[in-house]
N, CA, C and O of each residue as an XYZ file, in Angstrom:
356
protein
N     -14.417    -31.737      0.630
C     -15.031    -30.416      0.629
C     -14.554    -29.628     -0.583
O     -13.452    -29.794     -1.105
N     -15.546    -28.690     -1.018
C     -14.864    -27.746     -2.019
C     -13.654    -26.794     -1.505
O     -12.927    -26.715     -0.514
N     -13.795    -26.302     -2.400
C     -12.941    -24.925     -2.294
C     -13.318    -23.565     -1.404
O     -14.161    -22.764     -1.809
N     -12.549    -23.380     -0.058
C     -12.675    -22.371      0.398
C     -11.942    -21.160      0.503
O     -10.737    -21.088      0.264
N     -12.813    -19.994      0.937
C     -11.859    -18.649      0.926
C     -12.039    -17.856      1.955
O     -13.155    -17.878      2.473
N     -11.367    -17.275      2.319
C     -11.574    -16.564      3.314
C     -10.735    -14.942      3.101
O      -9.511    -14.820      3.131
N     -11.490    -14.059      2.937
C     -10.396    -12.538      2.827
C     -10.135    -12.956      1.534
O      -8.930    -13.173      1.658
N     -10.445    -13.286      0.132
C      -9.243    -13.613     -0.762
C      -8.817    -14.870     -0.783
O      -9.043    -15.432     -1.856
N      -8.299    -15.488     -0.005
C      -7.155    -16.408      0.460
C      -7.815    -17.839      0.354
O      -8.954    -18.200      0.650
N      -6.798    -18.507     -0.136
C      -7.510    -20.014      0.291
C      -7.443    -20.672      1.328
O      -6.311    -20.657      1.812
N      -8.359    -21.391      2.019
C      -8.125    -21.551      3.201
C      -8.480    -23.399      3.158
O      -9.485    -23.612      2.480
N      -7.817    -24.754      3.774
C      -7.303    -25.583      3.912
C      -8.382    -26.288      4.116
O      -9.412    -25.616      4.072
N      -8.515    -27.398      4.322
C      -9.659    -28.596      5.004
C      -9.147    -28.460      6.491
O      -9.855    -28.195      7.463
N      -7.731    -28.699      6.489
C      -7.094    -28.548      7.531
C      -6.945    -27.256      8.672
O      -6.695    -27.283      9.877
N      -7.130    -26.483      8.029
C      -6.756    -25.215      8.774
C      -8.664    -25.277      9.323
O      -8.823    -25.549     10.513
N      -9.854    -25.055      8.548
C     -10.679    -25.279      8.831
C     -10.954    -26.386     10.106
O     -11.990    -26.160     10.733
N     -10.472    -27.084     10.378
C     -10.609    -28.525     11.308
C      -9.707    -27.936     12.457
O     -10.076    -28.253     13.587
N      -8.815    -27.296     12.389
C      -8.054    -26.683     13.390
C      -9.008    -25.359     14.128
O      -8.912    -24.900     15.267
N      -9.844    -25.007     13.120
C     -10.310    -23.311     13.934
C     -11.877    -24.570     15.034
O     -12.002    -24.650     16.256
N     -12.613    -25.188     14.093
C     -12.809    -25.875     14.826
C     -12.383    -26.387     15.886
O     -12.592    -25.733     16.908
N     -11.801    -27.439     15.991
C     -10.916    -28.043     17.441
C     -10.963    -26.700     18.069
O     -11.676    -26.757     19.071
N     -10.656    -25.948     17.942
C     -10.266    -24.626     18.795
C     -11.643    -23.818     19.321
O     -11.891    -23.031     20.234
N     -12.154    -24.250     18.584
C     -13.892    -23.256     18.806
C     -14.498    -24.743     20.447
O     -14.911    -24.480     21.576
N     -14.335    -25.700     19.993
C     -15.102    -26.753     20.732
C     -14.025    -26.757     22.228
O     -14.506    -26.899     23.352
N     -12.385    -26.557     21.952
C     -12.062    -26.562     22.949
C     -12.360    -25.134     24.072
O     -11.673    -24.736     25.013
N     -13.449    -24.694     23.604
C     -13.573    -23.024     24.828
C     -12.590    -21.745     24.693
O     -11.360    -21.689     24.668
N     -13.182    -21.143     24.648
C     -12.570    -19.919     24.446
C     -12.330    -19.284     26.010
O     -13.181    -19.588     26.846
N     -11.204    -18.414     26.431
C     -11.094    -17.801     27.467
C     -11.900    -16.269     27.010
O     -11.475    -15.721     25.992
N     -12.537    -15.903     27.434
C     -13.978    -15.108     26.882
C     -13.006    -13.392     28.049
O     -13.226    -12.211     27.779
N     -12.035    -13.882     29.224
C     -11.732    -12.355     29.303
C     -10.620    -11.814     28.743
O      -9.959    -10.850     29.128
N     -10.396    -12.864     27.337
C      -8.992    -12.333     26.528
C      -9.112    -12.209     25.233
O      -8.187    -12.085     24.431
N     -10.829    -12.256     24.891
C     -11.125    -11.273     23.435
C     -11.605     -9.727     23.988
O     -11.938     -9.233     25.065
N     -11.452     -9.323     22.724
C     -11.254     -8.346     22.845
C     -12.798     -7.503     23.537
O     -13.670     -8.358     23.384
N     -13.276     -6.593     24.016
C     -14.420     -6.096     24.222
C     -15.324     -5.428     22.993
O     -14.785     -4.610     22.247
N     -16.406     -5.720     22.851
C     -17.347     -5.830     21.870
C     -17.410     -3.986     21.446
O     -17.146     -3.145     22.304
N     -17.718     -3.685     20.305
C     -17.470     -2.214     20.169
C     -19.129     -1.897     19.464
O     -19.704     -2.816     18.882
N     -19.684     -0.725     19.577
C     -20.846     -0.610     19.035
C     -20.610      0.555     18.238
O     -19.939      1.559     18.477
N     -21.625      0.064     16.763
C     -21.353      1.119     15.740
C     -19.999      0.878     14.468
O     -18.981      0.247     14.752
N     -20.095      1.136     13.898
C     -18.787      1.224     12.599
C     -17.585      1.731     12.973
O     -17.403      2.706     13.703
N     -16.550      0.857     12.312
C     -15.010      1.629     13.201
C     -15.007      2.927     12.868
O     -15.795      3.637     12.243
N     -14.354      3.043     13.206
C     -13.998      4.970     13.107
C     -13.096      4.759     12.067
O     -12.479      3.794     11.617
N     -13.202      5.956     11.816
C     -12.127      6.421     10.036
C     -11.493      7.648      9.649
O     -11.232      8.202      8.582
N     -11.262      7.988     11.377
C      -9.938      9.035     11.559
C      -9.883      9.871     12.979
O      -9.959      9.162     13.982
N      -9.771     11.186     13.172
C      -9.424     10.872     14.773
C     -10.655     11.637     15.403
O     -10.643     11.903     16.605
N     -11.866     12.042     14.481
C     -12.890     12.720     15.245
C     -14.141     12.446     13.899
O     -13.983     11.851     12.832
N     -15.320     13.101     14.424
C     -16.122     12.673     14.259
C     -16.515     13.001     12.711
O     -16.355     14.093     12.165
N     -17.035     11.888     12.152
C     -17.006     11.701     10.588
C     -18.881     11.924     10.134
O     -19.807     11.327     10.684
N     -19.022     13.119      8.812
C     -19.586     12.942      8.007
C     -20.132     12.242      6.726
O     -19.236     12.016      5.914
N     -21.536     11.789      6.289
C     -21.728     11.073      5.373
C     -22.014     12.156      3.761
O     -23.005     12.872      3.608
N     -21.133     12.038      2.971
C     -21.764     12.874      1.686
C     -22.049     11.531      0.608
O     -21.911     10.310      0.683
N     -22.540     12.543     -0.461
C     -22.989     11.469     -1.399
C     -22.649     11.804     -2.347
O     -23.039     12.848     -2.869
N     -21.928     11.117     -2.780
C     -21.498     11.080     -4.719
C     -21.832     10.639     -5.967
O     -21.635      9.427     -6.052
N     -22.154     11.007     -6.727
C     -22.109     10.404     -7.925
C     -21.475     10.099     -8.984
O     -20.788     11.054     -9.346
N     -21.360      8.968     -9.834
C     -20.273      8.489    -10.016
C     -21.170      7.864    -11.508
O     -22.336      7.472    -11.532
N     -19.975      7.950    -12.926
C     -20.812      7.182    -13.900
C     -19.918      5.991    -13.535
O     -18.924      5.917    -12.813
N     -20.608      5.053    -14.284
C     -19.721      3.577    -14.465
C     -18.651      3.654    -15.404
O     -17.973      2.627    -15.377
N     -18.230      4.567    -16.287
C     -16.861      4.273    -16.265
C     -15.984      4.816    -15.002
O     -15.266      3.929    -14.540
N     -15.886      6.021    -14.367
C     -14.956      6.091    -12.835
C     -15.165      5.260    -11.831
O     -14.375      5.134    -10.896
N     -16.370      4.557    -11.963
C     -16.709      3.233    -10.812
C     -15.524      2.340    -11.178
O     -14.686      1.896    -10.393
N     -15.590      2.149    -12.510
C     -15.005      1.086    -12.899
C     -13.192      1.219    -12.576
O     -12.434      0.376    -12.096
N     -12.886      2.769    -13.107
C     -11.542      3.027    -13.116
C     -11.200      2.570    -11.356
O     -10.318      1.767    -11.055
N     -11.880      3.102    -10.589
C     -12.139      3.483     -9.006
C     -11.545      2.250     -8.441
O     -10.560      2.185     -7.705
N     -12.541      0.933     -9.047
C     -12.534      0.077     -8.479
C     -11.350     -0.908     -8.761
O     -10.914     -1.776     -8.005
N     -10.976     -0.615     -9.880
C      -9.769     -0.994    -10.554
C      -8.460     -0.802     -9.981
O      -7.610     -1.678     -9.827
N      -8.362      0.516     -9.654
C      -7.116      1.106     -8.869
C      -7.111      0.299     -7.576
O      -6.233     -0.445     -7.139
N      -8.555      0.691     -6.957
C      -8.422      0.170     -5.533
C      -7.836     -1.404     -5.681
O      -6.806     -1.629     -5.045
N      -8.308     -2.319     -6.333
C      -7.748     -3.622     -6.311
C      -6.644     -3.510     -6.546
O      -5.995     -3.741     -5.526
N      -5.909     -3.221     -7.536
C      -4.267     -2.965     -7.622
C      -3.552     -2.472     -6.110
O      -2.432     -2.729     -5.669
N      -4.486     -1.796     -5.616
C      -3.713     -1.399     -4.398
C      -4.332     -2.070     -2.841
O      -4.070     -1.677     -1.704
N      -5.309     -3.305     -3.311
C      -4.977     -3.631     -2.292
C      -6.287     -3.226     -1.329
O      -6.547     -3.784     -0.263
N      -6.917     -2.335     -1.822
C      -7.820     -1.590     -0.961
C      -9.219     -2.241     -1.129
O      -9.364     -2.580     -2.304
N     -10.198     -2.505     -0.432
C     -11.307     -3.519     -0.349
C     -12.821     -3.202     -0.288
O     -13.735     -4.005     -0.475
N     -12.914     -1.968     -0.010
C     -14.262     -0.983     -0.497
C     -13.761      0.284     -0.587
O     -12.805      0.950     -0.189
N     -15.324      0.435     -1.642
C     -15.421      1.536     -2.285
C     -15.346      2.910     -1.072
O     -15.252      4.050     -1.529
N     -15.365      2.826     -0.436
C     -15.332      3.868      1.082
C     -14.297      4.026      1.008
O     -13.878      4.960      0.325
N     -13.611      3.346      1.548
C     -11.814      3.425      1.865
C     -11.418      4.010      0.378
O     -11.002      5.167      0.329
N     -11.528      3.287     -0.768
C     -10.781      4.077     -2.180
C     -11.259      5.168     -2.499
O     -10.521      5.652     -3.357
N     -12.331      6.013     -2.218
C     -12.799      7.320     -2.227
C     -12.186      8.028     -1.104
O     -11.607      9.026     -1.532
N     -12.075      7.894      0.277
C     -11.195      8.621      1.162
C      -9.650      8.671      0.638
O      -9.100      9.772      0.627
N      -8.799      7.312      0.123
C      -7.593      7.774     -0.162
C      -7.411      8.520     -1.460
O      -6.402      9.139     -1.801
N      -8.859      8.329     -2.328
C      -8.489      9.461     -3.712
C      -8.660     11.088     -2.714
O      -7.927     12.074     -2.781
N      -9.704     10.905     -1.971
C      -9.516     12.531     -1.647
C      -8.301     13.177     -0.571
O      -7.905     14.328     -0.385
N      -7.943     11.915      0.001
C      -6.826     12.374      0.946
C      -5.500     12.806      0.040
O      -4.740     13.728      0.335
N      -5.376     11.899     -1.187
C      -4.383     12.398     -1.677
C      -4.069     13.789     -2.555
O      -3.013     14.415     -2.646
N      -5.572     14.079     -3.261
C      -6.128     15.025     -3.740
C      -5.714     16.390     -2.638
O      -5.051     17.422     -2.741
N      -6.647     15.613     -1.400
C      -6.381     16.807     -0.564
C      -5.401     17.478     -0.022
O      -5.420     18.603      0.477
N      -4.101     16.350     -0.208
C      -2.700     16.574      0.489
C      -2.775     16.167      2.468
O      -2.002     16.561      3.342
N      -3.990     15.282      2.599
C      -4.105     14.836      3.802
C      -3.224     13.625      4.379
O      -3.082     12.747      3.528
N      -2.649     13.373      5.497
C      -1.832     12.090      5.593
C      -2.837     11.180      5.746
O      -2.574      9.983      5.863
């Protein structure tokens, strides 16, 4: 097989053949978790959509930072530029 990834990460022939085995051996279905409807939440009450505009060089800076830190969309690296901006925890 080629090369796989998963999150980033490389992920094995082996480790693959293991989630298998594990999928075919049955799942106990009342010890996942319960199904959630809608987008996670993204703080402790109810969230607005605004819209920004952005040239491609701050996309670029934006997106740049966020990878250095780790962070994986553009959503999330616009909330922690304004949280920090804002002085929000």
């Amino acid at each position: 097989m080629g090369d796989h990834v998963l999150r980033g990460r490389a992920v094995s022939d082996e480790q693959i053949q293991a989630w298998a085995d594990e999928a075919e051996a049955g799942y106990d279905l009342s010890k996942l978790p319960a199904p959630r409807r809608g987008r996670p939440p993204v703080g402790s009450g109810p969230t607005s959509v605004l819209t920004v505009r952005l040239d491609a060089e701050t996309i670029a800076a934006l997106t740049a930072r966020a990878k250095a830190e780790g962070i994986t969309t553009r959503s999330e690296a616009i909330r922690a530029a304004v949280r920090e901006w804002a002085h929000v925890a």
